[in-house]
Wavefront OBJ file of the C-alpha trace (Angstrom):
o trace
v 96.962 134.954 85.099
v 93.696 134.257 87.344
v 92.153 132.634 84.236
v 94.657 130.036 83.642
v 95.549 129.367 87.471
v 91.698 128.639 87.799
v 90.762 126.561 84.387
v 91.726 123.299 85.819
v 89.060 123.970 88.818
v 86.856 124.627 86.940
v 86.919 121.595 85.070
v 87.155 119.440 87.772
v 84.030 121.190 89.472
v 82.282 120.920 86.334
v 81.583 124.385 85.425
v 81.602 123.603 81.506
v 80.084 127.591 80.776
v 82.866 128.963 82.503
v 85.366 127.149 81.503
v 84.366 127.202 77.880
v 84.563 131.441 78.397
v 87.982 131.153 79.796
v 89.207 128.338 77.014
v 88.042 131.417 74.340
v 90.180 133.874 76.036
v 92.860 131.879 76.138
v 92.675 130.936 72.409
v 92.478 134.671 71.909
v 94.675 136.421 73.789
v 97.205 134.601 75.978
v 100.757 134.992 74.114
v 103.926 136.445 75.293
v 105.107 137.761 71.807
v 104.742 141.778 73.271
v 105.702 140.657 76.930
v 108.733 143.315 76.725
v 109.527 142.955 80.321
v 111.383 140.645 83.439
v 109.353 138.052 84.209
v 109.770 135.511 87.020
v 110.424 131.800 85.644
v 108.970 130.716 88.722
v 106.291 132.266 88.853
v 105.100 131.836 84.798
v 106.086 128.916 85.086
v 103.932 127.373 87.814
v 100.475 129.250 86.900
v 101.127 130.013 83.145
v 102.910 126.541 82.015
v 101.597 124.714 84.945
v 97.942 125.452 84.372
v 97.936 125.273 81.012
v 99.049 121.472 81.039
v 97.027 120.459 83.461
v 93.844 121.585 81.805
v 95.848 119.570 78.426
v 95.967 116.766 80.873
v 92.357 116.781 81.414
v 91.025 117.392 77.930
v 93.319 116.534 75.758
v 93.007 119.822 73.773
v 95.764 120.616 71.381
v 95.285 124.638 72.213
v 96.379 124.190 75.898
v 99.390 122.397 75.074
v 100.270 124.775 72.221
v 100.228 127.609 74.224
v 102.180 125.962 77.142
v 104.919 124.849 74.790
v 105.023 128.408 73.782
v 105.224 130.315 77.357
v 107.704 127.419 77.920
v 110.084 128.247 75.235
v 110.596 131.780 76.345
v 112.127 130.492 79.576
v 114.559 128.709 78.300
v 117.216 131.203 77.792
v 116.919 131.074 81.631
v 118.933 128.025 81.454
v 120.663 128.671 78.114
v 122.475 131.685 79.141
v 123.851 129.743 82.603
v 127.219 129.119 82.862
v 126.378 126.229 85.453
v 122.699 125.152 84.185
v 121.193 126.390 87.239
v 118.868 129.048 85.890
v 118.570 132.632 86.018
v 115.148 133.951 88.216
v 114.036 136.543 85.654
v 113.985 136.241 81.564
v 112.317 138.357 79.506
v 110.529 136.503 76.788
v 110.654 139.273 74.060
v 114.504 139.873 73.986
v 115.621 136.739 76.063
v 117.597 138.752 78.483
v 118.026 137.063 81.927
v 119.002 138.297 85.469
v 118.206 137.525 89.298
v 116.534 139.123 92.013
v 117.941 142.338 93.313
v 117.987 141.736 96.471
v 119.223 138.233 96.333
v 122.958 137.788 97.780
v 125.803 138.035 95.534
v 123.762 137.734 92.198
v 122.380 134.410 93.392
v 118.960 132.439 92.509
v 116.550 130.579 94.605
v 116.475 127.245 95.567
v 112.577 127.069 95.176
v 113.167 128.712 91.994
v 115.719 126.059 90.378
v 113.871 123.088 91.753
v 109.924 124.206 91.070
v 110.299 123.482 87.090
v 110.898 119.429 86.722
v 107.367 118.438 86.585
v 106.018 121.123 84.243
v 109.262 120.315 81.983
v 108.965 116.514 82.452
v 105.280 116.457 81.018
v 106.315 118.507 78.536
v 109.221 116.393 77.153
v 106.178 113.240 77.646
v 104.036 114.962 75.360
v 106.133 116.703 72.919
v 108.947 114.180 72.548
v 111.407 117.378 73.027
v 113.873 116.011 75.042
v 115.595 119.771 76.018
v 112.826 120.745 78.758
v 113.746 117.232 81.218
v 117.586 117.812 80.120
v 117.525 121.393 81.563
v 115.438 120.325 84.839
v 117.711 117.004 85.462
v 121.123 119.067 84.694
v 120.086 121.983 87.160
v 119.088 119.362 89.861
v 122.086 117.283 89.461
v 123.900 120.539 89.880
v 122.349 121.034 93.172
v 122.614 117.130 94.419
v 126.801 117.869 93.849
v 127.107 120.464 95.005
v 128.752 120.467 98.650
v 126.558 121.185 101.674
v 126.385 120.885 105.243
v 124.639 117.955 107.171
v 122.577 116.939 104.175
v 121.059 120.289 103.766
v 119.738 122.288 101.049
v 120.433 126.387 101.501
v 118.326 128.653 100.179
v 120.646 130.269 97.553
v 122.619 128.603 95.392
v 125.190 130.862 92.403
v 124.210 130.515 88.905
v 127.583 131.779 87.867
v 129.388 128.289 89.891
v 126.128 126.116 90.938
v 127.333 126.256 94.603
v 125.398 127.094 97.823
v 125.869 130.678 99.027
v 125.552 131.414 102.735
v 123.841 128.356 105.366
v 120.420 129.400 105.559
v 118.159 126.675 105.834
v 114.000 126.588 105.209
v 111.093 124.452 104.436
v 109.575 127.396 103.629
v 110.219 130.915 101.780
v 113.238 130.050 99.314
v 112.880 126.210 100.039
v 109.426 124.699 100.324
v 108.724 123.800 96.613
v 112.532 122.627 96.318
v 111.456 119.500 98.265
v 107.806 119.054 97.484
v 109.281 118.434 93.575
v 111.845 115.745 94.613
v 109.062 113.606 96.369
v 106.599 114.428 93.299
v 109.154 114.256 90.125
v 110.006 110.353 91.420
v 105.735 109.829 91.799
v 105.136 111.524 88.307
v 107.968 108.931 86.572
v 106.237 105.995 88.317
v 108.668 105.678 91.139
v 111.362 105.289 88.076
v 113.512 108.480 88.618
v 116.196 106.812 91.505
v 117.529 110.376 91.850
v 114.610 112.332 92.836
v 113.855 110.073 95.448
v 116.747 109.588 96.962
v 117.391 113.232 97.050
v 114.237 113.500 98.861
v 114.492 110.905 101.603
v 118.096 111.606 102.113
v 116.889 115.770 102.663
v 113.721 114.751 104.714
v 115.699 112.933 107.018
v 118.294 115.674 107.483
v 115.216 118.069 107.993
v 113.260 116.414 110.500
v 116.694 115.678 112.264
v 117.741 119.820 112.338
v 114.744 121.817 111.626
v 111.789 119.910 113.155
v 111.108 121.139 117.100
v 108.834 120.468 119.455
v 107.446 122.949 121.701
v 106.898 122.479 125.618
v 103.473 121.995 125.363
v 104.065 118.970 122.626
v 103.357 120.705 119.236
v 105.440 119.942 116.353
v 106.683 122.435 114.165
v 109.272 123.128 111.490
v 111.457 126.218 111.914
v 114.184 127.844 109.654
v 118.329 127.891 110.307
v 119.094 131.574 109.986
v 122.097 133.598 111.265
v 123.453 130.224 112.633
v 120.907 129.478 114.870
v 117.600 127.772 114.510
v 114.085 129.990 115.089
v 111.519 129.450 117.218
v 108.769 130.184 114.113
v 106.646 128.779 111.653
v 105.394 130.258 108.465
v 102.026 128.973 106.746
v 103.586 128.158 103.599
v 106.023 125.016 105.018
v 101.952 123.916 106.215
v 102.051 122.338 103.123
v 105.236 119.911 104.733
v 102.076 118.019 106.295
v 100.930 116.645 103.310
v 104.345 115.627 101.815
v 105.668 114.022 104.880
v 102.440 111.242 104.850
v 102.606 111.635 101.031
v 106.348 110.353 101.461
v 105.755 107.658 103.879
v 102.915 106.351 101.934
v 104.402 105.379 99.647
v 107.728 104.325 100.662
v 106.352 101.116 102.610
v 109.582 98.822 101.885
v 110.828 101.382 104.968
v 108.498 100.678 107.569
v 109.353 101.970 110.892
v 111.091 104.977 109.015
v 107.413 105.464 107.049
v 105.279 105.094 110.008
v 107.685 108.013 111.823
v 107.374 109.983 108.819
v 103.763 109.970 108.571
v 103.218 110.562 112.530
v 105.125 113.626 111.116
v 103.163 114.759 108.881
v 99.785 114.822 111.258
v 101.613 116.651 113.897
v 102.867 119.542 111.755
v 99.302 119.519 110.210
v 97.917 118.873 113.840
v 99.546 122.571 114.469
v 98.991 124.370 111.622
v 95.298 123.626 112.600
v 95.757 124.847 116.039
v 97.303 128.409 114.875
v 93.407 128.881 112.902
v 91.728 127.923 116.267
v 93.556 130.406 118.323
v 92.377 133.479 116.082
v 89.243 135.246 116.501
v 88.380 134.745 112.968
v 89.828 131.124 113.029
v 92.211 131.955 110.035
v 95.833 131.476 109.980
v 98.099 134.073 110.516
v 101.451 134.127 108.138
v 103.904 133.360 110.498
v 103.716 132.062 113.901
v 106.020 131.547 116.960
v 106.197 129.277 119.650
v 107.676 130.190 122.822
v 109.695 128.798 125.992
v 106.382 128.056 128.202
v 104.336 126.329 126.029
v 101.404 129.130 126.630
v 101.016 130.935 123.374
v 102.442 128.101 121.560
v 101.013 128.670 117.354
v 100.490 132.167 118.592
v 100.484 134.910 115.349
v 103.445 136.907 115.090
v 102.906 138.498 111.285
v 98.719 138.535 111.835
v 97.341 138.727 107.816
v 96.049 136.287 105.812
v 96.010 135.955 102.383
v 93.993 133.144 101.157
v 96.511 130.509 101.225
v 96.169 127.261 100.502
v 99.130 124.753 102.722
v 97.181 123.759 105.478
v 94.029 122.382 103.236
v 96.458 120.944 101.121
v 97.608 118.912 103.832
v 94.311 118.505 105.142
v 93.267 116.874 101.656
v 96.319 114.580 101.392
v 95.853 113.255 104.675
v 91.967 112.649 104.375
v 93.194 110.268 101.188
v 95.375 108.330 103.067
v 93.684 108.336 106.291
v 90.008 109.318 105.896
v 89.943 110.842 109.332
v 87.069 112.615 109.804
v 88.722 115.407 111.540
v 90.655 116.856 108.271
v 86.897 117.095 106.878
v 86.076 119.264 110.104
v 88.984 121.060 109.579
v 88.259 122.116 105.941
v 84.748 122.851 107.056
v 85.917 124.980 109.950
v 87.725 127.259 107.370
v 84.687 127.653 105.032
v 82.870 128.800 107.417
v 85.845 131.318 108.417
v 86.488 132.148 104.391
v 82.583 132.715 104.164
v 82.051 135.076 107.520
v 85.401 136.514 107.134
v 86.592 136.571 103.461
v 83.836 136.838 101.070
v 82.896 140.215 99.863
v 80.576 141.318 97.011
v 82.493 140.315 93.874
v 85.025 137.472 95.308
v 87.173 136.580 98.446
v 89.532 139.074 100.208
v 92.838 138.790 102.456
v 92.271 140.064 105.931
v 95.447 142.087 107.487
v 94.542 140.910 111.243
v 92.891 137.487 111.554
v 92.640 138.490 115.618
v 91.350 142.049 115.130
v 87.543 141.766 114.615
v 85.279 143.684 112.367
v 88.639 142.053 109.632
v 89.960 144.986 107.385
v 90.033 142.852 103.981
v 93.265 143.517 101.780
v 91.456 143.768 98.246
v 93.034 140.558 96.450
v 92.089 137.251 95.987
v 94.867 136.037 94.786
v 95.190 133.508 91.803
v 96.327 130.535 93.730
v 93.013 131.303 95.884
v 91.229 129.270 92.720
v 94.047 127.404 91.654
v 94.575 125.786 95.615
v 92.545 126.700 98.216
v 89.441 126.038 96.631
v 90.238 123.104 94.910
v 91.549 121.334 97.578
v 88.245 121.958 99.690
v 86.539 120.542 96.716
v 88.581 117.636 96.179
v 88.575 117.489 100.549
v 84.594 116.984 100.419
v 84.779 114.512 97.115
v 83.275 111.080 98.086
v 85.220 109.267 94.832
v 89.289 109.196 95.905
v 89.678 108.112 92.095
v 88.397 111.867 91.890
v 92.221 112.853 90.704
v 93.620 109.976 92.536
v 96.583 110.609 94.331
v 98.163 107.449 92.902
v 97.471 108.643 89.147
v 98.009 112.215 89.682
v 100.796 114.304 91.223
v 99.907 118.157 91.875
v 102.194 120.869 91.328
v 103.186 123.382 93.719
v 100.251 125.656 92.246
v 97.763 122.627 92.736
v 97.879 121.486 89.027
v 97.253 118.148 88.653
v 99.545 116.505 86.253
v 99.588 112.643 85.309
v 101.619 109.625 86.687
v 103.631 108.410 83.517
v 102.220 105.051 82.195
l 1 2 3 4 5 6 7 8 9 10 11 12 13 14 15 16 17 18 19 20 21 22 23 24 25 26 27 28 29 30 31 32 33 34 35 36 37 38 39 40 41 42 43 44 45 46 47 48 49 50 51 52 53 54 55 56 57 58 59 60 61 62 63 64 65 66 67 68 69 70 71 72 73 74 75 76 77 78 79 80 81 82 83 84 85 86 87 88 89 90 91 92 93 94 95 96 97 98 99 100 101 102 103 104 105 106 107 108 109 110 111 112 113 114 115 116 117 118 119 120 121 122 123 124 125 126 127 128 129 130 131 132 133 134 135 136 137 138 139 140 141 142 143 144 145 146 147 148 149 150 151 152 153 154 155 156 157 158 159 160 161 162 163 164 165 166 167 168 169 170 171 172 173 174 175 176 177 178 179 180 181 182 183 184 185 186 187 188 189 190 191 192 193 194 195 196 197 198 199 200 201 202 203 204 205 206 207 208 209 210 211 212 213 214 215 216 217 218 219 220 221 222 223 224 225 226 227 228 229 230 231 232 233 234 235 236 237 238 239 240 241 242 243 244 245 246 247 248 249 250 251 252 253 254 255 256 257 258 259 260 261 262 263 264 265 266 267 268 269 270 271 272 273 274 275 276 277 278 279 280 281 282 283 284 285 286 287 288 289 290 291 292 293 294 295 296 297 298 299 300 301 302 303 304 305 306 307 308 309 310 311 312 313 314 315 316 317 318 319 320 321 322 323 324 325 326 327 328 329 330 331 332 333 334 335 336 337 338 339 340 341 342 343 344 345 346 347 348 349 350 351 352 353 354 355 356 357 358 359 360 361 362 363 364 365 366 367 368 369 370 371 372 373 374 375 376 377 378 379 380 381 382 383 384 385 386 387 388 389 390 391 392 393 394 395 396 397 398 399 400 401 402 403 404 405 406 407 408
């Protein structure tokens, strides 16, 4: 999995030896004929299929988009098997059986999970002319635009069995995140064409800055989750990414001016503190989750202390250097090498540390694929003088940081 989360980086870096060992291996040996076991759709889908057509993208190599079409195939029976074309979390690819996380509610799926496929299946459909992999993406999504929901809102489990929402939990990130990052994108990828994907997202970014957005005593904006009927007083690193796709949403909705410019003062205040919870550790990484409490004092403070290599704050931190070029993003994405280099690095790779405020750092032993796939990447792409370096007007990235292309 490493290998094909990381080939696109290593294009784009230009480390042509590498990349030309990892092409081989793929050629060789990446197939799912003997894969006699669950896998997650979500999962294969947005390293496996993801990477693999973003590296076709970039060389236009009949191999890449072979083997994507392939992995693709044997996910399908995810949505075949539906009874409501939302699809199942888990198929295996040898047999085709399909089922859902165990410990999901009442057999139900993800709503990350049914929305993180439409712009792997998109491109696909562009360059196969197989019209099936859009068809299942836009059915499942319509499914979830219908369905009935409170105050605009998206919950984080939705039936397969009936396509309805289960339950009134509420995130930007765990279960959500990607959910929304895809409307925004799917409407970029089609050249602003696709009417529903963007009005899905505006309509659920306004209902999200309106009931999950806060703002703590001491000024610092944050996005919490609706759980147990009440909102939190947390933040996780992964809705850091929210940053990003806030400015990324104003930009380029400019017919809506005032509603832009508030959108985009957004996004730099939840990247503003998902900065400030790095600054506040004695390593100056970001803890997983952190709180913000009724004084103001400890506000960004680390509540679950590991990190694990992740990649939403420098994602936001690239995005906004694009639009903005701000110096301080650069600073930012500095400060962390220097925290991933004294902190991170150990003899054969990077490592997750289990307490970002406990110093000598006990490393975790994994680097994690999306370490290559995102983190790095966007540093790269942070410190790239050329924006036409995979411009953000030609190029959409996935939730795994694959860049895919705009649609001519």
């Amino acid at each position: 999995m490493t290998i094909v989360d990381s080939l696109d980086t290593l294009l784009i870096m230009g480390l042509t030896e590498e990349f030309q060992q990892a092409r081989k291996w793929v050629q060789d040996n990446l197939n799912f004929y003997n894969e006699n076991s669950f896998l997650s759709v979500f999962e294969t889908n947005i390293r496996f299929v993801g990477g693999l057509l973003s590296t076709y993208a970039l060389t236009c190599d009949e191999m890449f988009k072979k083997k994507a079409v392939h992995i693709a195939d044997k996910l399908l029976p995810a949505f075949d098997k539906s009874p409501s074309g939302i699809p199942y979390s888990h198929v295996n690819p040898v047999t085709g059986a399909v089922k859902n996380h165990k410990w999901s509610p009442s057999g139900t799926t993800i709503l990350a999970d049914v929305g993180t496929l439409h712009l792997e299946f998109a491109y696909l459909t562009k360059i196969t002319g197989d019209k099936r992999y859009l068809e299942k993406v836009e059915k499942a999504r319509a499914v979830l635009r219908d369905a009935p929901k409170q105050d605009g809102l998206y919950p984080n489990y939705v039936s397969v069995m009936t396509g309805n929402f289960h339950g009134n939990e509420v995130s930007m990130g765990p279960f959500g995140d990607s959910f929304y990052e895809y409307l925004l994108k799917s409407w970029l990828q089609s050249n602003k064409t696709d009417e529903n994907s963007k009005n899905m997202f505006y309509d659920a970014i306004e209902a999200i800055s309106g009931k999950l957005l806060r703002i703590s005593n001491s000024g610092m904006h944050y996005l919490t989750d609706f759980r147990g009927g009440r909102l939190g007083n947390t933040m996780e690193h992964l809705t850091c990414f929210a940053g990003g796709l806030f400015a990324l949403g104003a930009h380029n909705n400019p017919a809506a001016l005032e509603s832009s410019k508030h959108y985009f003062k957004i996004g730099q205040e939840i990247t503003e503190t998902c900065h400030r919870s790095y600054e506040l550790t004695k390593t100056k990484l970001s803890p997983n989750v952190f709180s913000f409490t009724g004084n103001g004092s400890n506000d960004a403070k680390g509540t679950e202390m590991f990190y694990c290599l992740r990649p939403e704050a420098v994602e936001s931190y690239f995005v906004l250097w694009r639009l903005t070029h701000d110096d301080k993003y650069r600073r930012w994405g500095f400060e962390l090498i220097e925290a991933l280099e004294t902190h991170c690095r150990v003899e054969h790779g990077f490592s997750g540390v289990r307490d970002v405020d406990n110093l000598p750092v006990v490393h975790d032993d994994v680097q994690q694929s999306y370490f290559l796939a995102e983190t790095l990447k966007y540093l790269y792409l942070l410190f790239s003088n050329n924006d036409e370096e995979i411009s953000l007007s030609k190029w959409v990235f996935t939730t795994e940081g694959h860049p895919l292309p705009v649609f001519n």
